[in-house]
ZAMARGU-4260 file (C-alpha; in steps of 0.2 Angstrom, whole numbers, plus 5000, padded with zeros to 4 digits):
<rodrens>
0) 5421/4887/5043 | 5425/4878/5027 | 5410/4870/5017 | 5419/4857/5010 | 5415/4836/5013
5) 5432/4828/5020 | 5440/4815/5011 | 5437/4797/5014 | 5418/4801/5020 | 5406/4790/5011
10) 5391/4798/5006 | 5374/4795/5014 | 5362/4783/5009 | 5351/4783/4996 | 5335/4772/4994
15) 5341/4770/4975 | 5359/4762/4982 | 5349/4745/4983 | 5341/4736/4996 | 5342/4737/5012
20) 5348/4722/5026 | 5329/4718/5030 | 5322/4720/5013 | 5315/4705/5009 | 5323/4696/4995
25) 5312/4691/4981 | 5309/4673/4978 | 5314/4664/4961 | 5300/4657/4948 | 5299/4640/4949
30) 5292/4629/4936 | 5273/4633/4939 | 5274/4651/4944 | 5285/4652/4926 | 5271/4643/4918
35) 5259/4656/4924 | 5269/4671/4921 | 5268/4664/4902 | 5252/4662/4901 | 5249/4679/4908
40) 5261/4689/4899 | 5251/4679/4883 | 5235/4683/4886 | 5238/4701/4892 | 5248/4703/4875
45) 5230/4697/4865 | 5220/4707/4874 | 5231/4722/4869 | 5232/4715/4850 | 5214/4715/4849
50) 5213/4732/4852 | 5221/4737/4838 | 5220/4755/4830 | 5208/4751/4816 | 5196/4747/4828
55) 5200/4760/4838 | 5198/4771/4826 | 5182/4766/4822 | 5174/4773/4841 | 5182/4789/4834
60) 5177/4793/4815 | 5180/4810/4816 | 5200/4812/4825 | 5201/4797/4816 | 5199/4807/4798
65) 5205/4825/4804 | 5218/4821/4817 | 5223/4803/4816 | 5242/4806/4823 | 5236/4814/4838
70) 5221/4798/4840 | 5236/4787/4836 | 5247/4796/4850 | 5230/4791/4862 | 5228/4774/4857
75) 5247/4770/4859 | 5247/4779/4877 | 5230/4769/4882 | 5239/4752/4877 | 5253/4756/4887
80) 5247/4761/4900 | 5232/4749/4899 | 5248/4736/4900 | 5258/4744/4913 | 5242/4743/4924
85) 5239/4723/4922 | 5255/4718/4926 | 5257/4730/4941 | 5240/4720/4947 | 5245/4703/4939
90) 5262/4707/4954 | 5251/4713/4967 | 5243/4699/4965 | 5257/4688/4968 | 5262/4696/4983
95) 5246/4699/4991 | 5241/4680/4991 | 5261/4673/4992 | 5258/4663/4973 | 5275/4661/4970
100) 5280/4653/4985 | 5263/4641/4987 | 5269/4638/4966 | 5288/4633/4972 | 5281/4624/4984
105) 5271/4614/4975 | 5283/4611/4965 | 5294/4603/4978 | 5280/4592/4984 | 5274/4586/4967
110) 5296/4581/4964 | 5298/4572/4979 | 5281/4562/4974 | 5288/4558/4959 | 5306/4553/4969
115) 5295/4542/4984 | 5287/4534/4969 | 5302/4530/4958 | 5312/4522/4973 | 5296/4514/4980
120) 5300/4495/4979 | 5290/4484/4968 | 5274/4475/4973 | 5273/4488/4988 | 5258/4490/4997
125) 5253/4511/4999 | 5239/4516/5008 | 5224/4519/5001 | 5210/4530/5000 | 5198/4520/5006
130) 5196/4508/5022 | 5192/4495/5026 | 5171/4493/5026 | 5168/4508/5015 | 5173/4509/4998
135) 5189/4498/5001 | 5188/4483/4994 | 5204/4469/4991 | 5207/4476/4973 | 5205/4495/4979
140) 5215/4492/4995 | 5230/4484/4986 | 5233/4497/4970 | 5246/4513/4970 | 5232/4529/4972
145) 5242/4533/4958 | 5237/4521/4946 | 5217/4523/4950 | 5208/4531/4938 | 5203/4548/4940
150) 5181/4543/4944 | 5188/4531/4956 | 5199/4546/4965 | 5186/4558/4965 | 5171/4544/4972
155) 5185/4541/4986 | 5185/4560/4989 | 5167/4565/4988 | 5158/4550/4997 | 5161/4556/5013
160) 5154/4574/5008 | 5138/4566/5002 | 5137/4553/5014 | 5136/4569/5029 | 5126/4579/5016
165) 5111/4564/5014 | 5113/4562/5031 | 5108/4581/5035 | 5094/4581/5021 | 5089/4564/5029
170) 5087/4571/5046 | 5077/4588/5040 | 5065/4576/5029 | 5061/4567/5045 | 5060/4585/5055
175) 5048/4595/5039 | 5038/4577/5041 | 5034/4576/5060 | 5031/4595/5059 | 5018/4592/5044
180) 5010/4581/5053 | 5006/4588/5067 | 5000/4604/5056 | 4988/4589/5050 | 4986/4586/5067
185) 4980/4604/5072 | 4969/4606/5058 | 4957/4592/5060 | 4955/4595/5079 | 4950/4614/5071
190) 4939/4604/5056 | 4931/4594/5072 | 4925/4611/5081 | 4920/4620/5066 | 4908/4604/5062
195) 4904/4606/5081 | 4900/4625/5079 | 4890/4620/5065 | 4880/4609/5073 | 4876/4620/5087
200) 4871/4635/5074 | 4858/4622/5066 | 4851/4620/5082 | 4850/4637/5086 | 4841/4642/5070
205) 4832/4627/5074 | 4825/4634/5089 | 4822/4649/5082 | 4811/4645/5069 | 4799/4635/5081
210) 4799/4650/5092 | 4792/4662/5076 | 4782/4648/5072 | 4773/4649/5090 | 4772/4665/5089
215) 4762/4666/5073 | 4752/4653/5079 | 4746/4663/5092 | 4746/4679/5084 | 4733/4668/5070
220) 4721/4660/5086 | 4721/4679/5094 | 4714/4687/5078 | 4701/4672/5075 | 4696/4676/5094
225) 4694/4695/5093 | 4688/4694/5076 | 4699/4706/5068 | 4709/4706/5054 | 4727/4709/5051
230) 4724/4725/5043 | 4712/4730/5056 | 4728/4728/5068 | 4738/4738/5059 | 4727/4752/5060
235) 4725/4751/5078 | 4746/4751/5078
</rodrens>
């Protein structure tokens, strides 16, 4: 059996031969995701400037004197790969949380804007932020929302927010209120009976002191009858 491939056999597949019919293709850098390419790609390349041999160097006094080719050598394949390791995040990035495409599309909404706004007729009418009863009066309800300054924009966005929000810190004011008082409410009933207790303690004590009282009293008239002394008593104890 001959070994040899026949003619006119293409040769299989390689996955270096480009990619395949269901590889996804990769979406072009609109204006935005340029822009933030640019301003990666600037920063990344300070970040890497700043750490330039001479203060590398200076972490490492002693290569640095006796061996500085080879402490050059490791800076120089720190920086790279340092580099090569920022962009591959900086493009996982992009992929994981689709930033090109939300940038593109952004883009696209932000031209047509601009196109609604340019062929918008004169003296038109757009709606506006507010209603009717809230924040919209007649000068509010008859300007462009793109004409508005940028406080009376962000009023018209966060009212509503902190609208619900005193609303909620309203309603648990009222709630830590009622509960305080009826804490106020438990505590004097409990001030009442411990007065109550009190009372009832005194008289007790009360009582008990007039018993030893009558009991001394008698203890003194039986000694003044019998004639005996209290040490006398206490011997015969």
């Amino acid at each position: 059996m001959s070994n040899t491939i026949p003619e006119n056999v293409p040769p299989n597949p390689t996955p270096d031969d480009g990619p395949g019919p269901l590889e996804k293709e990769k979406e072009v850098e609109g204006i935005r995701a340029a822009q933030l390419r640019k301003i990666f790609t600037i920063a990344l390349s300070k970040s890497i400037k700043n750490c330039s041999y001479e203060n590398f160097s200076r972490c490492f006094p002693t290569p640095a004197r006796y061996a500085p080719g080879i402490l050059r050598g490791a800076w120089q394949q720190m920086c790279e790969f340092w580099e090569r390791l920022a962009k591959k995040e900086y493009e996982d990035i992009l992929k994981e949380r689709n930033v090109v495409q939300s940038l593109n599309q952004l883009d696209i909404l932000t031209k047509e804007a601009e196109e609604r706004r340019g062929e918008a007729p004169p003296g038109e009418n757009p709606i506006s932020y507010a209603s009717s009863g809230s924040l919209g009066d007649e000068m509010l309800m008859n300007t462009r929302p793109s004409t508005l300054p940028p406080d009376v924009i962000i009023t018209a966005q966060l009212t509503p927010l902190l609208v619900a929000a005193q609303q909620r810190l309203t309603s648990r004011i009222s709630e830590v209120q009622s509960e305080n008082a009826g804490l106020m409410s438990t505590i004097e009933d409990q001030r009442r009976e411990i007065e109550q207790l009190l009372k009832v303690l005194e008289s007790g004590l009360g009582h008990l002191e007039g018993a030893v009282e009558v009991v001394n009293t008698g203890r003194k008239l039986v000694m003044k009858d019998t004639g005996l002394s209290e040490e006398d008593q206490s011997e015969r104890r």
